[in-house]
C-alpha positions, 0 to 999 in steps of 0.5 A: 536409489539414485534420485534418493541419492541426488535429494539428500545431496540437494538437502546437504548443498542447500544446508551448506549454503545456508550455514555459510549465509548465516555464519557471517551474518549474509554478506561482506560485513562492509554494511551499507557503504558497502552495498553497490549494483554487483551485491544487489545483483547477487542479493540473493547469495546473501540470504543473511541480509535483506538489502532490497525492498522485496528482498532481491531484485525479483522482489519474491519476499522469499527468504532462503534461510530455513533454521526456522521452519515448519517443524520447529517454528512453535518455538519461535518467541520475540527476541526484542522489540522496539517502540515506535516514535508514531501512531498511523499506520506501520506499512513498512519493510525492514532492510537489515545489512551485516547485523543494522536494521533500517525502517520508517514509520509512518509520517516518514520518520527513519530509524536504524537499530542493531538487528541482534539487540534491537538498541536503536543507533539513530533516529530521523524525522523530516519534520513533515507538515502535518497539514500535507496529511489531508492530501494523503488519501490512504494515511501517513504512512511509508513502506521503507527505505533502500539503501546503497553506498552508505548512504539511506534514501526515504521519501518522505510524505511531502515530496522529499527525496532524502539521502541519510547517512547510514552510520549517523542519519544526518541529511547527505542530501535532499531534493523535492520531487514534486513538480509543484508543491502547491498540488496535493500530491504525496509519497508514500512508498518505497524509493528503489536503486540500481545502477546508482540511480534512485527511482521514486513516483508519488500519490494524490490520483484522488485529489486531482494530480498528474503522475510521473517517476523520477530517477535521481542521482544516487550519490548527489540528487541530481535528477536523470529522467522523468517520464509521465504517465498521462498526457499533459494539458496540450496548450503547454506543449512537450514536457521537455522529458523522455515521456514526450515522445511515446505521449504524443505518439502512443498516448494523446489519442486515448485521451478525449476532453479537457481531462488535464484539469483534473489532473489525469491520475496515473500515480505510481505509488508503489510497483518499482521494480529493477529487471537485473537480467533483462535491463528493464524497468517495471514500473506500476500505474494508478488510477484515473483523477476523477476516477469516473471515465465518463467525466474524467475523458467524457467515456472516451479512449482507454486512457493510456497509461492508466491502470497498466504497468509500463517498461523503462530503460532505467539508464534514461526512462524511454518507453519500451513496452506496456500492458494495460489491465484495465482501460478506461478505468473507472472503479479506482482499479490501479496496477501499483500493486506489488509485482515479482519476477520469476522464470516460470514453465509454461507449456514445458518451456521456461520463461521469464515473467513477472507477476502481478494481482493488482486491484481489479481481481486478475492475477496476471501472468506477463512475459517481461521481454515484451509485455505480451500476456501470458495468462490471467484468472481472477482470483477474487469475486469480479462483478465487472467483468467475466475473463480476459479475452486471450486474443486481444488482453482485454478484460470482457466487462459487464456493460453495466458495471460503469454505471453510466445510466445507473448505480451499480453494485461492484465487486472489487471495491476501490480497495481492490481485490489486493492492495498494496499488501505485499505477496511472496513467491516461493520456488521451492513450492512454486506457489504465490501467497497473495493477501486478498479481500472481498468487498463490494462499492456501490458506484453512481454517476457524480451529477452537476460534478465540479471539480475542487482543486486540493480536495477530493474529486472522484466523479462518483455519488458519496451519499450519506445513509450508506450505514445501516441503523439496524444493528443486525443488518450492520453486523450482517454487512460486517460479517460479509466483508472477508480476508483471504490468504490464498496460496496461488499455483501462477502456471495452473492459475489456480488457488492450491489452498487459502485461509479466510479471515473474519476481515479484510485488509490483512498483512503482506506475506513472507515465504521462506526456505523452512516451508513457511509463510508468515503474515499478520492480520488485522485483529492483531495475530501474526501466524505461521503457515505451513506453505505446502498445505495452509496449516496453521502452525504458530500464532503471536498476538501483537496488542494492534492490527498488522498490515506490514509484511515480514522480513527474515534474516541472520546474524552470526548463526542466528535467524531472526523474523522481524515485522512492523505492527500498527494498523492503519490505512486505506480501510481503518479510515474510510470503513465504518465496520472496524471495531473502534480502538486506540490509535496506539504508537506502532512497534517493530517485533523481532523473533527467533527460535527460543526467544523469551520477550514478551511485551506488556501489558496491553491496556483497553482503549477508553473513548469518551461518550457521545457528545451530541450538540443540544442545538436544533438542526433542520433536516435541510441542515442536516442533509447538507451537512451529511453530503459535504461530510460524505464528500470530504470529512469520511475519508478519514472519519469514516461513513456516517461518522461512523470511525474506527478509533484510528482518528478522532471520532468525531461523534465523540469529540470535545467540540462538537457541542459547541458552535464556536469551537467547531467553527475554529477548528473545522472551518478555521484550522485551530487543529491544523498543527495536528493535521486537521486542514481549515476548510474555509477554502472550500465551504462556508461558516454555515456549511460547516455549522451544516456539517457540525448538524449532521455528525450531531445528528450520528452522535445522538444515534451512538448516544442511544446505542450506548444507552442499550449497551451497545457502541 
């Protein structure tokens, strides 16, 4: 009778809190001016608003609100939505303070909108080059803004750190943050602040650049402290940053070769993670440039810091601590994905830790005092490698699997066993819901590599042919590729349940205090879960594949679900397995209990018919052109021309049956306005002509398929 009594008073405290939260919409009512380092502190007493990109520092994705919850959210229905000024992919997360909600959409655009009626209050566009697009390896997008003392920072695609005022989105003021803008470097993640600072890293690991973070100013821009993540080139000496003493004391040695010419890698594009309770700073590192260890640092040295996740004082960027999860990496395995902190029991005793599944397929349990490791199981099929060795923290890899002598099948692919997709934690279940995928990469050794500044340099063999012609085979390769919605126990280090979806490359998830997980997937179904067992509980279709994750909030009594829906990124790009479709403006959708909004009514995409040149091509031609296109043209349109409708299929296009039009546009950059790069830099009129044969040579395929019905 007494524990049946202290659980019904648990019940009524927790209700209490939560009416409390929602009655006065989470917090002070002060909005962003506002929001300074003790209320980020005590985001988590404001369940009402979502002030922080994970939600409160922890960065848990766990909204304590629990009006919406397993046994009522089938009456959950859209409350508003709100179009999106841009297509691409919509990764980000909303922030929502006292009733205002600020996003981004792809190509780095900001929006506030009135969380209750979804009225937009102001709008900003940096006015990004589309041309800086080419250098974006995953699509234009941004995962979100952060806030703090009425002011609203974005990074933008191009470099920029812009600090917007909350009530009007004019600039306060911006900095570029990229060492040298010459270099094909991006940003697409999510800038974070604390302790009036304001810490972002960037991309372009793909193309050849050297990663860092940066802390700036959070009222005037000014920068604090860089650190970098990789050795520099040593004929240029020290940086003069904080990182130059842990590189030439920890670092340089696990480097070998003249590795700084392609830049090193170590881009830290997403994980930027805030330790309020320990003053630290988690900071998550990518891969290698080239990704191939063999030629990046001539298959020497662990290659420090790729692939790990770094500690920092946030007060001046010094190096405390890392743990490396992948050495010598070499299958573009980052550590950038999302990582949460929590205090755990392990072994009857509480410790705080933070947690991580990055690319590799480890889900990493971590002590974040001092970096040692906890545990770690993969919770995804590993062909490189068969555990972690306890005593020393090193995966035991699969010898072959680095393809030094020969091609290797491997599974994870580059896109990882979990992307950026962001998982959640709940401490009411003690459970993390991780988004996950199975894909496998055929990696071969790049012969006769020479490096291209500006492009893509990977070391790795992208040969045409990779798509199969039979049908039955494509659709057998298509039904292979898996998603997965696995609900983690991190102390059992073992999965309690999971869903498996037809496809890979699914949303981030969300767990709240109503026993529930929210997470869209790519077909276009945002769903409800019940977060105990998995059972599916709610489904809305969005008219667009979801990749963002969602947030939960309140506003005077009422609990709301926003997300934001477009897909794109990484996978739509670079696969050809996607059913194709239009490339359609994003939107934000936003639901409550009882809502009756609907949207309109989608329409089918139309795509134009193959547009096969009539022109002969010689088979010299046409396997030239096939490796330059491999080599360039399919991280965005896809393998063998093969396109998932997210840009233009060019086996479609308008220009490919004509040479001129071709040549102006390819070679010369007629489109370079609508971020179509010339290509002149690096290939020839008749290269290009080469490549114009080989993409004829996919559309005369597609034509004949269209032909039998088929597409």
């Amino acid at each position: 009778m007494m524990m049946k009594r202290l659980a019904i008073a648990a019940v009524l405290l927790s209700g209490s809190m939560l009416v409390a939260g929602l009655a006065v919409s989470g917090g002070p009512g002060t909005g962003v001016r506002g929001v300074d380092a003790q209320r980020l502190m005590n985001a988590r007493s404001e369940p009402g608003n979502w002030m922080t990109h994970g939600g409160t520092y922890a960065e848990q994705r766990f909204a304590d609100l629990n009006q919406i919850n397993a046994d009522n959210v089938k009456q959950l229905g859209l409350a508003w939505y709100a179009d999106l000024p841009t297509n691409r992919g919509q990764e980000a997360t909303p922030i929502v303070v006292d009733g205002t909600m600020y996003t981004t959409t792809s190509w780095s655009n900001v929006m506030a909108l009135d969380a209750v009626t979804g009225k937009v209050k102001w709008h900003y566009d940096p006015k990004v080059d589309k041309a800086r697009g080419h250098s974006a390896c995953c699509d234009v997008v941004n995962r979100g803004v952060a806030v703090w003392g009425g002011l609203v920072y974005v990074a933008a695609l191009d470099g920029r750190l812009i600090a917007l005022d909350a009530n009007t989105g004019k600039v306060k003021w911006s900095t570029q943050t990229f060492t040298d803008s010459a270099k094909p470097y991006t940003i697409t993640g999510a800038p974070r602040v604390m302790k009036g600072l304001v810490v972002i890293g960037n991309g372009g690991g793909e193309l050849g650049v050297r990663g860092y973070v940066t802390a700036y100013d959070a009222m005037t821009g000014k920068k604090k402290w860089r650190f970098f993540t990789v050795p520099g080139n040593p004929a240029n000496g020290p940086d003069g940053e904080v990182s130059d003493s842990i590189m030439a004391g920890k670092v340089a040695s696990t480097w070998s070769g003249e590795y700084w010419k392609g830049g090193g890698g170590g881009t830290a594009w997403d994980a930027i993670v805030y330790d309020q309770e320990l003053d630290q700073l988690y900071i998550g590192v990518g891969n290698g440039s080239p990704w191939n260890h063999e030629i990046r640092s001539d298959g020497k040295g662990d290659n420090l810091f790729l692939s790990s996740v770094l500690a920092l004082k946030p007060d001046t960027g010094e190096y405390l601590w890392h743990y490396q999860g992948t050495p010598a990496e070499t299958w573009d395995y980052t550590a950038t994905q999302p990582i949460m902190l929590s205090t755990l029991m392990i072994e009857g005793k509480p410790r705080k830790v933070l947690m991580q599944a990055p690319k590799n397929g480890f889900f990493y349990v971590i002590d974040r005092a001092d970096g040692q490791l906890i545990s770690a199981k993969g919770f995804a099929t590993q062909t490189w490698t068969t555990g972690v060795d306890m005593k020393t923290g090193r995966p035991i890899e699969v010898p072959e699997a680095r393809y030094r002598k020969a091609g290797a099948l491997v599974m994870p692919s580059p896109l990882g066993a979990h992307n950026w997709h962001p998982m959640s934690y709940s401490p009411r279940t003690g459970l993390v819901y991780l988004p996950a995928q199975e894909m496998p990469q055929f990696y071969q050794n790049q012969d006769g590599f020479e490096r291209r500044e500006g492009a893509w340099n990977l070391g790795i063999a992208l040969d045409p042919g990779t798509i199969p012609d039979d049908r039955a085979q494509f659709k057998a390769i298509k039904a292979s590729l898996k998603g997965k919605l696995i609900a983690w126990d991190p102390v059992a280090q073992k999965p309690a349940w999971e869903i498996t979806y037809d496809g890979p490359w699914n949303g981030g998830t969300l767990a709240t205090a109503g026993n529930l997980v929210f997470q869209g997937n790519g077909a276009g179904d945002f769903q409800a879960f019940n977060a105990s067992t998995g059972t599916k509980l709610w489904n809305f279709k969005a008219q667009t594949g979801i990749i963002a994750p969602a947030v939960s909030y309140a506003v005077k009594g009422q609990q709301y679900v926003a997300i934001m829906v477009g897909y794109g990124g990484a996978f739509p790009l670079t696969a050809a397995f996607d059913d194709p479709r239009d490339a359609r403006n994003g939107r934000l959708l936003v639901f409550k209990l009882g809502g009756k909004g609907a949207l309109p009514k989608a329409t089918e995409p139309v795509f134009a018919a193959a547009n096969p040149p009539s022109d002969a091509f010689t088979p010299v031609q046409v396997a030239e052109g096939g490796k330059i296109y491999s080599a360039n043209c399919a991280f965005c349109h896809g393998p063998d021309a093969h396109a998932s409708g997210i840009l233009p299929d060019l086996r479609r296009s308008g220009v490919l049956s004509d040479a001129a039009a071709w040549k102006a546009v390819v070679h010369d950059g007629a489109l370079k306005a609508n971020g179509m790069i010339a290509f002149s830099r690096w290939y020839t009129p008749a290269q290009v002509e080469a490549v114009r044969g080989y993409v004829g040579q996919q559309a005369k395929k597609l034509q004949a398929l269209e032909a039998a019905g088929g597409k």
